[in-house]
C-alpha positions, 0 to 999 in steps of 0.5 A: 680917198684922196684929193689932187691938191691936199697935203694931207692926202700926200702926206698920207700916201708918203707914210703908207709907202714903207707899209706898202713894201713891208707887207707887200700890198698896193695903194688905189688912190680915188679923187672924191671930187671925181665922183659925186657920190664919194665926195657926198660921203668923204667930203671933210674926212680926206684922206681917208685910209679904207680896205674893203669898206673897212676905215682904217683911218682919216685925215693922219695915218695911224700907224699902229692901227693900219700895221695892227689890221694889216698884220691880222689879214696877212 
């Protein structure tokens, strides 16, 4: 979960980059404010890291969890 003109979010997704290539997976980037009912519920917590309604992270990447929990589904 994202926002257009959070430098959080950008952040996020510039750390995650690396990971991406590492273990070949994508990065589907959703505006909240695009959709009330996401921005309701992610409102103060962009970015927020999710794979299939599971929250990996918020606001900063954790990178040990993120690798942790990539490693384990791979």
């Amino acid at each position: 979960m994202s926002r257009t003109y959070c430098h959080l979010c950008h952040e996020m997704e510039k750390a995650l980059a690396p990971l991406m290539i590492e273990y070949r997976v994508e990065l589907d980037v959703l505006d909240v404010d695009a959709d009330p009912r996401l921005e309701a519920q992610y409102n103060e917590w962009v970015p927020v890291l999710l794979h299939e309604g599971t929250e990996l992270c918020h606001h900063s990447l954790d990178l040990a969890k993120v690798r942790d929990y990539l490693g384990k589904i791979r």
